[in-house]
C-alpha positions in Angstrom: -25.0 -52.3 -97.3 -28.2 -54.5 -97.7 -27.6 -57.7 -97.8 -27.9 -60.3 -100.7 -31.4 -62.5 -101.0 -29.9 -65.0 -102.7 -26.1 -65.3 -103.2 -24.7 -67.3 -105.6 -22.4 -69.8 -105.5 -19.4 -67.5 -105.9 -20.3 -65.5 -103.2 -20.7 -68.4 -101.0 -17.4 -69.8 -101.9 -15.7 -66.4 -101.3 -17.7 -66.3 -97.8 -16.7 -69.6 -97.6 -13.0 -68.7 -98.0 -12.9 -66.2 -95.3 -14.2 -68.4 -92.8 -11.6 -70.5 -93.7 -8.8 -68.2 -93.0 -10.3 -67.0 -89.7 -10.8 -70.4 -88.1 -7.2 -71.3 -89.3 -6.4 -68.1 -87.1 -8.1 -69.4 -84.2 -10.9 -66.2 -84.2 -14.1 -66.7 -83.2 -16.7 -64.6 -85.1 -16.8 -62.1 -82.2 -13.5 -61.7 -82.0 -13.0 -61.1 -85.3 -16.1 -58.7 -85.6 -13.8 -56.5 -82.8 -10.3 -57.3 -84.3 -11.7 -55.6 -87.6 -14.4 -53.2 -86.2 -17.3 -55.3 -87.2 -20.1 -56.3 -85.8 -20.7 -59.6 -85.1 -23.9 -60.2 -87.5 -21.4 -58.3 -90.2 -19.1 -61.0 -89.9 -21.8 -63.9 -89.9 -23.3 -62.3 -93.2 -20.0 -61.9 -94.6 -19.3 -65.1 -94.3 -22.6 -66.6 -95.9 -22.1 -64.6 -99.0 -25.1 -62.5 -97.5 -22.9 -59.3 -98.1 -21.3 -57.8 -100.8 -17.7 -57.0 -99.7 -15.0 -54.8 -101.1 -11.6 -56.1 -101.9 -9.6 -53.7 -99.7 -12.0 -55.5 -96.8 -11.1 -58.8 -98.1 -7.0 -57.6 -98.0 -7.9 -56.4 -94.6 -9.5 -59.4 -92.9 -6.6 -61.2 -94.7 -4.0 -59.1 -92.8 -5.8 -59.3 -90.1 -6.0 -63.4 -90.1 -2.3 -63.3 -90.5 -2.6 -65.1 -94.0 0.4 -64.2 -96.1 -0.7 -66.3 -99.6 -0.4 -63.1 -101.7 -1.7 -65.1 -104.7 -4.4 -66.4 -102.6 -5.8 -63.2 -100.9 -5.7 -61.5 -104.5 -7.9 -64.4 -106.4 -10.5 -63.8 -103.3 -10.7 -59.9 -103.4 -10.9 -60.7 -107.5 -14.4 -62.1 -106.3 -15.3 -59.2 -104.8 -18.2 -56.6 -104.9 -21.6 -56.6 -105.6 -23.0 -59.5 -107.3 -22.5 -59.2 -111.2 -25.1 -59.7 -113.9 -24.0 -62.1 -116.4 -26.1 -63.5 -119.3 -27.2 -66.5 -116.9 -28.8 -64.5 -114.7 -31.7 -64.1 -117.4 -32.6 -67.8 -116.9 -32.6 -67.2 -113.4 -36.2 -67.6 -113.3 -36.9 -70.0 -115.5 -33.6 -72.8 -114.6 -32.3 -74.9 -111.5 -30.5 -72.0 -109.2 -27.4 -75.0 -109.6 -27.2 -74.7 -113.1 -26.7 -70.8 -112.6 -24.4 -71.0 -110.7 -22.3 -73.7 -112.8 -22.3 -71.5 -116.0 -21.0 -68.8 -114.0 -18.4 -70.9 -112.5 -17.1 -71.6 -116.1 -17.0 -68.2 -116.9 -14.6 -67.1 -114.3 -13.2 -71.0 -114.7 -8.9 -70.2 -115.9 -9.2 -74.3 -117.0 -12.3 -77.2 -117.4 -11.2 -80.5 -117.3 -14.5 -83.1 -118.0 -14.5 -86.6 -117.7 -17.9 -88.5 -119.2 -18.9 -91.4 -119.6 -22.3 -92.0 -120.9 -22.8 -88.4 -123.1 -20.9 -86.1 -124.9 -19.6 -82.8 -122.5 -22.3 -80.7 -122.7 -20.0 -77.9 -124.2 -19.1 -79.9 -126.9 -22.9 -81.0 -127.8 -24.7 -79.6 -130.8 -28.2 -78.5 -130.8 -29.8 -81.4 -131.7 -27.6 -84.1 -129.8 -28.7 -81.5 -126.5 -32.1 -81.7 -127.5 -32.2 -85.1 -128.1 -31.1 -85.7 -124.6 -33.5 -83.0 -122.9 -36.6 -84.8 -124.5 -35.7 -87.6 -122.9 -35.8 -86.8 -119.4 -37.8 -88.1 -116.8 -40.2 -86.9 -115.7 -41.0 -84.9 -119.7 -40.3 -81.4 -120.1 -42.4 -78.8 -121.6 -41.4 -77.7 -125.0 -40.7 -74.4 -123.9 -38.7 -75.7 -120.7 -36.8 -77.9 -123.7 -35.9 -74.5 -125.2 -34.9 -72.8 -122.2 -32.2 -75.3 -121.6 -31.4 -75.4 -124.8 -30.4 -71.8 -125.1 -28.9 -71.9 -121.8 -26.5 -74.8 -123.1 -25.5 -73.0 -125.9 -24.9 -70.4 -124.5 -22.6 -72.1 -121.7 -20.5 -73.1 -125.0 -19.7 -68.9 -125.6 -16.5 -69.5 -123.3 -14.8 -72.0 -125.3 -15.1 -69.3 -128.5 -14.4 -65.8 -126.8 -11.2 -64.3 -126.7 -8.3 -66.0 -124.6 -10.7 -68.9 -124.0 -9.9 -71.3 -120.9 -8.1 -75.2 -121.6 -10.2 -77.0 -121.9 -9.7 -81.0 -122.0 -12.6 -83.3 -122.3 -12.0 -87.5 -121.4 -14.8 -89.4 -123.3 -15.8 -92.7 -123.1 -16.4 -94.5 -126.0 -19.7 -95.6 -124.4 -20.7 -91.9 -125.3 -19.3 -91.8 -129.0 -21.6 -95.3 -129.3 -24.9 -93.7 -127.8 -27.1 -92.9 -130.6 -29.1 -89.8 -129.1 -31.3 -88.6 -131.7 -30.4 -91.3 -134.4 -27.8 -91.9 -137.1 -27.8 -88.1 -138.6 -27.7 -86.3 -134.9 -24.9 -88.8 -134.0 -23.6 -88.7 -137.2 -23.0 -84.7 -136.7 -22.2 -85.0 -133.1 -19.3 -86.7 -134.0 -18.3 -84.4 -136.5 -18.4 -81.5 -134.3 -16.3 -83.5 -131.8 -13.3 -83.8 -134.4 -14.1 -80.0 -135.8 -13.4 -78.7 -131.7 -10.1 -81.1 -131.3 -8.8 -79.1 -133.8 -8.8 -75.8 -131.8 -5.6 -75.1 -129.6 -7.3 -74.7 -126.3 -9.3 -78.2 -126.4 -8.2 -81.4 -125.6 -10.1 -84.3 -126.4 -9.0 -87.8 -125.3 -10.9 -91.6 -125.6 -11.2 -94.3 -123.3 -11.4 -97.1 -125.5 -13.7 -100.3 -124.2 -10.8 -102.8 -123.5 -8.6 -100.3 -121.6 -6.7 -102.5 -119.3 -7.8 -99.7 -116.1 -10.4 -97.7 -115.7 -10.3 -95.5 -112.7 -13.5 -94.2 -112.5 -16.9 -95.1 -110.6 -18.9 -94.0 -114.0 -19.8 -90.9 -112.3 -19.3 -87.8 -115.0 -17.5 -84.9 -113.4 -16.6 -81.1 -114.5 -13.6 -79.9 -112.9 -13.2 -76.2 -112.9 -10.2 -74.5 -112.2 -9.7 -71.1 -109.8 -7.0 -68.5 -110.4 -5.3 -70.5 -107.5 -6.0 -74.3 -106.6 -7.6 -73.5 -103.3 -10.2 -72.3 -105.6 -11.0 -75.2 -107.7 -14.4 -76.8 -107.8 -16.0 -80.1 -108.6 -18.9 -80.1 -110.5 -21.2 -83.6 -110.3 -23.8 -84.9 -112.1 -26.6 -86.4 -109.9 -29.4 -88.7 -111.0 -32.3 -86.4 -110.4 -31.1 -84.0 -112.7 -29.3 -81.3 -111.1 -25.7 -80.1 -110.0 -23.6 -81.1 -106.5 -20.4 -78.6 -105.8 -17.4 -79.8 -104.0 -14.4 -77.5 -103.0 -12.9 -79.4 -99.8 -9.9 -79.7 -100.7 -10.0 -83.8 -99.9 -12.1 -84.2 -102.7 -10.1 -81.8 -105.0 -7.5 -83.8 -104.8 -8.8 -86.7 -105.1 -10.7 -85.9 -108.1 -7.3 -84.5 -109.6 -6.4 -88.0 -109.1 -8.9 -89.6 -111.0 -8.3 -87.5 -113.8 -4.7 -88.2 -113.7 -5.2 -91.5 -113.9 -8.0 -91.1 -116.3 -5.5 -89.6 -118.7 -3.1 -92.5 -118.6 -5.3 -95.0 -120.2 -6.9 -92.9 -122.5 -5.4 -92.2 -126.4 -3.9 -89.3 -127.3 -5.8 -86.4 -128.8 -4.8 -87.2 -132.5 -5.3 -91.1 -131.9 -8.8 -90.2 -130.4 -9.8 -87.4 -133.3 -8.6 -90.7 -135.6 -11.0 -92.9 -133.9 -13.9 -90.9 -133.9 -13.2 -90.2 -137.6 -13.6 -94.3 -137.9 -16.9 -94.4 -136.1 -18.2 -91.9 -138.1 -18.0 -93.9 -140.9 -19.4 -96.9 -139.0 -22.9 -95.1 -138.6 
C-alpha cells in the first residue's frame, strides 16, 4: 500500500498511538516488524501516519503488544483505513494544514469543551462577528482569503446542528461579551445568537463575570476535544501568529481538564449567564 504524502493529524495521532503501545511493551521497531511479519520500514511508516492501516492490523499489533484496553484498541481501529475526504479537505489548498486538521478533529470530537477569553468560540460566532475579526488581522488578508475562512468557519459550526450532535460547553469571559467586533449591531447580534444556542440541549454556555473572586486561567483560549476514550483527547491552542498548536500527552490533558474544572466553579450557571447576556444586550 503506497504510503500517505501528507497525513493528517488523525493519522498521526493513531500512528502515534501505536507507538505508544509498543514502547509500553518494551519492542523495538525491529522487533516488532518480526513479531508481526513486518518489515521494519512498515512499522516506521505505520507509525508516522505514513500508511493507511486496517483495523484487523490495528487489533493485531494490539494483541500482539499485549494491551488488553478493549475500549481503547476499538476507538484506534475506529480510525482506521485510508484517509477520508471530508468537506475540509476542499480548503485544503487554500487554509493553514492546522486548521484542517482541527475541523476534522471536531467532527469525530464525542464532546468540545471551549474556554475564551478575549472572543466569542468560533462555533458560536455569526458571520459578521467572524468577519469582523478576520479583517482585522495582522498582517491584512485578501478579500478572497477573508471568504475562505469565512466559509470554512461556518462550516465548522455544521456539527453543533447535525443529527446526535456532540456537548458541547462553551466558558466565556465577559471580556468577550464586552468586545465590540464589528460595532454596536454585529455585537448587538452576536449576543443574540449567543442566548438563541444556550437554548439547545447539547450546549452549555457559562460566564466568568469580571470580579470573580478566582480565575484559573493564564488568558490563553483553549478547545478541548474529546476522543471515544480519554487517551484520545486533544488540546487545541490558540497561538499569537494565527494558527493551531495540538497537545495529547496526557500531562497536559489533565491538566487542561483541570483548568476547566476549575474554570467551571467560578463561572454562573447557564440560565444566570443566558440572563446576563440578555442585560448586556440591552446595554449596547
Amino acid at each position: 500500500m503506497p504510503p500517505s504524502t501528507v497525513p493528517t493529524l488523525r493519522q498521526q495521532r493513531l500512528g502515534t498511538e501505536l507507538r505508544k503501545l509498543r514502547e509500553y511493551a518494551g519492542l523495538t521497531s525491529g522487533a516488532a516488524a518480526e513479531l508481526l511479519g513486518l518489515k521494519q520500514a512498515q512499522i516506521s511508516n505505520i507509525e508516522a501516519g505514513r500508511y493507511a492501516v486496517s483495523a484487523d492490523r490495528v487489533r493485531a499489533f494490539a494483541s500482539s503488544y499485549s494491551c488488553t484496553d478493549h475500549a481503547f484498541v476499538d476507538a484506534l481501529a475506529a480510525m482506521t483505513g485510508g484517509r477520508q475526504r471530508g468537506w475540509w479537505d476542499e480548503y485544503r489548498e487554500h487554509l493553514p494544514a492546522t486548521l484542517i486538521d482541527l475541523a476534522e478533529l471536531e467532527h469525530h470530537a464525542v464532546g468540545l469543551r471551549v474556554a475564551l477569553i478575549i472572543h466569542v468560540p468560533a462555533l458560536l460566532q455569526t458571520t459578521d462577528h467572524a468577519r469582523a475579526l478576520f479583517q482585522q488581522v495582522a498582517p491584512p488578508m485578501r478579500q478572497y482569503e477573508v471568504e475562505h475562512r469565512l466559509t470554512h468557519r461556518m462550516k465548522r459550526q455544521g456539527i453543533l446542528h447535525r443529527e446526535n450532535p456532540p456537548p458541547y460547553a462553551a466558558i466565556i469571559h465577559e471580556a468577550a461579551l464586552r468586545m465590540g467586533f464589528g460595532g454596536p449591531a454585529v455585537t448587538r447580534a452576536q449576543l443574540r445568537h449567543l442566548i438563541d444556542m444556550s437554548e439547545l440541549t447539547h450546549v452549555s454556555i457559562r460566564v466568568i463575570r469580571f470580579g470573580a473572586d478566582h480565575f484559573p486561567s493564564t488568558g490563553q483560549s483553549f478547545d478541548y476535544l474529546e476522543g471515544a476514550v480519554q487517551q484520545l483527547d486533544t488540546v487545541q491552542l490558540d497561538t499569537h501568529h494565527g494558527g493551531c498548536g495540538f497537545l495529547d500527552a496526557e500531562a497536559q490533558l489533565s491538566k487542561y481538564r483541570s483548568v476547566l474544572d476549575r474554570m467551571d466553579s467560578c463561572a454562573l450557571a447557564p440560565a444566570e449567564s443566558r440572563d446576563f447576556i440578555h442585560h448586556l444586550v440591552q446595554d449596547i
